[in-house]
N, C-alpha and C positions, 0 to 999 in steps of 0.2 A: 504493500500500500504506500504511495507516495504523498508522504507527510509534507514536505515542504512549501509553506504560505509565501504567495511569489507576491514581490513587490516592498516586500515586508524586510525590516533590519532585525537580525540576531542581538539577542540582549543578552542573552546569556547564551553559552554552549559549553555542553559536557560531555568528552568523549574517553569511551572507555574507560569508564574507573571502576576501581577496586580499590576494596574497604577489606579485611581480615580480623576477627580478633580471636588470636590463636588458629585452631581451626575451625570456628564459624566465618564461614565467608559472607557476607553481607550483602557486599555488592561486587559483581559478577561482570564486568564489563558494560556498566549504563552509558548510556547514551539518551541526551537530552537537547534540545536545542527549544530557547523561549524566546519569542519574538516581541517586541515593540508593538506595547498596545492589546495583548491577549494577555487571556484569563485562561493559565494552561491547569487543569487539574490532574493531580499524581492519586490514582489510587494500589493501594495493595493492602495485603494482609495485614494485622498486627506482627511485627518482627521482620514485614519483607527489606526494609531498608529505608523506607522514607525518611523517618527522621534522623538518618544516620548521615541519607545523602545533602540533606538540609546542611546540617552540623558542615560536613565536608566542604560546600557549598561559600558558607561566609566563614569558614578556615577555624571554627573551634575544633573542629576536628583534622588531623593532616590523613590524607588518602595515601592506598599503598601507589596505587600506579594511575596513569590515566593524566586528565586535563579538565581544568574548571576556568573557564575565561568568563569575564565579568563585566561588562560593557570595555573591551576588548582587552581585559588585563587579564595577564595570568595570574591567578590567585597566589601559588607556589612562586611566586618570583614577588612578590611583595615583602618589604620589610615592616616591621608591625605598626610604623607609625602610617603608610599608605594602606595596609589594611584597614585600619580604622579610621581612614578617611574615605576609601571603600565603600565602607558598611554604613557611612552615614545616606548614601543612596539606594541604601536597602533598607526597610523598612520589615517590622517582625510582628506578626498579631499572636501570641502565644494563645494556646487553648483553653488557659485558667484568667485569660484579662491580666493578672501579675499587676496588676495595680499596688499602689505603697498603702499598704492600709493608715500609714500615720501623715499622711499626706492629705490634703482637698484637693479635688479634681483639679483648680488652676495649679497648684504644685506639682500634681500627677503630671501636668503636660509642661510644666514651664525647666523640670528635669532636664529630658534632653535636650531644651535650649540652653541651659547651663551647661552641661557634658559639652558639648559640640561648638567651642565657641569660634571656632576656624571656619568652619561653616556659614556663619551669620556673624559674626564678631561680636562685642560685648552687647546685650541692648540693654536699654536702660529698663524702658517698657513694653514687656512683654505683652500687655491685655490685648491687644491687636492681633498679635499671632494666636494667642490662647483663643481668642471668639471667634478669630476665622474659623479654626479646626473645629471647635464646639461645633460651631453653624452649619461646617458639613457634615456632620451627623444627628444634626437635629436634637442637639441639647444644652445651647448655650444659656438655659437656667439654672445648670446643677454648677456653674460654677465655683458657688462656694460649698457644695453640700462633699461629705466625706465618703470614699467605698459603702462604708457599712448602710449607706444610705439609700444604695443603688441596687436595683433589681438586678441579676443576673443579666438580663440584655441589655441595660444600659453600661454596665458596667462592658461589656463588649464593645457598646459604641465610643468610652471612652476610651479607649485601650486601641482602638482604630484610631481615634482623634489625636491620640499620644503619636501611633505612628506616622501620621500625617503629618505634624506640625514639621517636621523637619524634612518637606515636600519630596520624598523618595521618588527615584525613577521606578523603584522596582519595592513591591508589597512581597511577602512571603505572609500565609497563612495555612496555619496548623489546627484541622481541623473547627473551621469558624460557627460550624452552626451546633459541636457537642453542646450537651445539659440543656440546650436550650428548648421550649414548647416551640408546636409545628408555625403559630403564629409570629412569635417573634425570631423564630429561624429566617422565616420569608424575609420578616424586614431586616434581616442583616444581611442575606443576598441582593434584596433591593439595591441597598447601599452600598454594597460593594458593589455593583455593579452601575451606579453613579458615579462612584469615584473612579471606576476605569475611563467612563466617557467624558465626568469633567476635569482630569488628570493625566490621562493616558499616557495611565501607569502599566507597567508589565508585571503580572501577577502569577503566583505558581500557587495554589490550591492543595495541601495535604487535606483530603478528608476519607470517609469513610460511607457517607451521608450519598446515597444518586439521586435523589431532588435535590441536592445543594450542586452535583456533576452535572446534570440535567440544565438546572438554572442557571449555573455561573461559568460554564466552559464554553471558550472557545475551540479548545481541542482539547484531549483525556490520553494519557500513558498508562497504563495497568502494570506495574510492578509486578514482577512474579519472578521468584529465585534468582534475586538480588539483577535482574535486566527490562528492560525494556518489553516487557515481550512483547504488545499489541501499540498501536498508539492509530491516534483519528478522531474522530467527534463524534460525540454524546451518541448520535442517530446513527450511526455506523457501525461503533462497538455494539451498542444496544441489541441487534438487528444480530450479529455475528454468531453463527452454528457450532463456535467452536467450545467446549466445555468447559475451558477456564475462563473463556471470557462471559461465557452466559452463566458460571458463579458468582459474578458481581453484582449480577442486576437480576438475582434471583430475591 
């Protein structure tokens, strides 16, 4: 099946790698390429590699063999202080929100404006930055209100707002619609899929969820023993006679 989206610029590309620890092999020769502007989604098993190849991915983890290039940098040839200037155009939605419980939402997001001051240099006043972000996820009245204040989905919309303030090219999300009920799942693919059209961001999709692969891809990889094994979109895998691929969307 010829994957390749013509016209379209590579944002990311991973070839060939290999993960090991001991003798569990992880990842098995993957092969990924995410383009400028798509919402690619990675499914696989729990332990097939995903979040290992994440990890590999923004360099907490080092790979045994292979290649991770990053809006055109090879990962492996960075020194730590250009990694971390890297990763401030990569943006991370973790699965838990990871919010500072002792923190108010303006501190949750004003964080990484402090961390990253090479970025934006010093500001004096951040509330601009902080409302834009709120604004695109539709919650710039919890400003001052704390986590423990925050339903489960909003506390996801902040935690999106967090990633955004520091206008990433590129969103990583890890399973975005777990814990959440069928209603407030919707509306955080809604939004996620706002922020691809009014950002156009490049986005990779860890879930487990096929209404969240359904809703939110532009094209789908199925991990299976640590490769690549299928890739194409939603309508295609879906449709496909082959056994491990019709255990996904059974």
């Amino acid at each position: 099946m010829d994957t390749t989206v013509p016209n379209l610029k590579p944002i990311i590309e991973i070839k060939d790698l290999m993960k090991s620890y001991g003798e569990n092999h992880v990842l098995n020769g993957f092969n990924m390429v995410l383009y400028e502007g798509e919402n690619l989604v990675i499914m696989g098993k729990s332990g097939s590699g995903k979040s290992v190849m994440i990890k590999c991915l923004i360099g907490l983890e080092e790979h045994d063999r292979g290649s991770i290039q990053v809006m055109g940098k090879d990962i492996s040839e960075l020194d730590r202080e250009e990694l971390d200037e890297l990763r401030t155009e990569v943006g991370f939605l973790f699965q838990g929100s990871a919010l500072y419980d002792s923190m108010t939402v303006r501190e949750n997001l004003e964080f990484p404006l402090r961390r990253h001051t090479k970025k934006f240099g010093v500001i004096k006043d951040t509330t601009p930055l902080v409302m834009e972000a709120l604004e695109s996820v539709g919650l710039a009245n919890t400003i001052n209100l704390m986590p423990e204040e925050l339903s489960g989905g909003m506390k996801r919309r902040i935690a999106l707002a967090r990633t955004l303030i520091l206008r990433p090219k590129i969103i990583l999300y890890d399973e975005p619609t777990t814990g959440l009920d069928p209603i407030t799942a919707k509306e955080i693919l809604m939004l996620m899929k706002s922020i691809q059209e009014k950002y156009n961001t490049s986005s990779i999709i860890i879930t487990h969820d096929v209404d969240c692969a359904r809703v939110i891809s532009n094209r789908m990889i199925l991990l299976v023993e640590g490769k690549n094994y299928i890739e194409g979109t939603f309508e295609e895998l879906s449709i496909s006679t082959d056994p491990k691929v019709q255990a996904f969307f059974k």
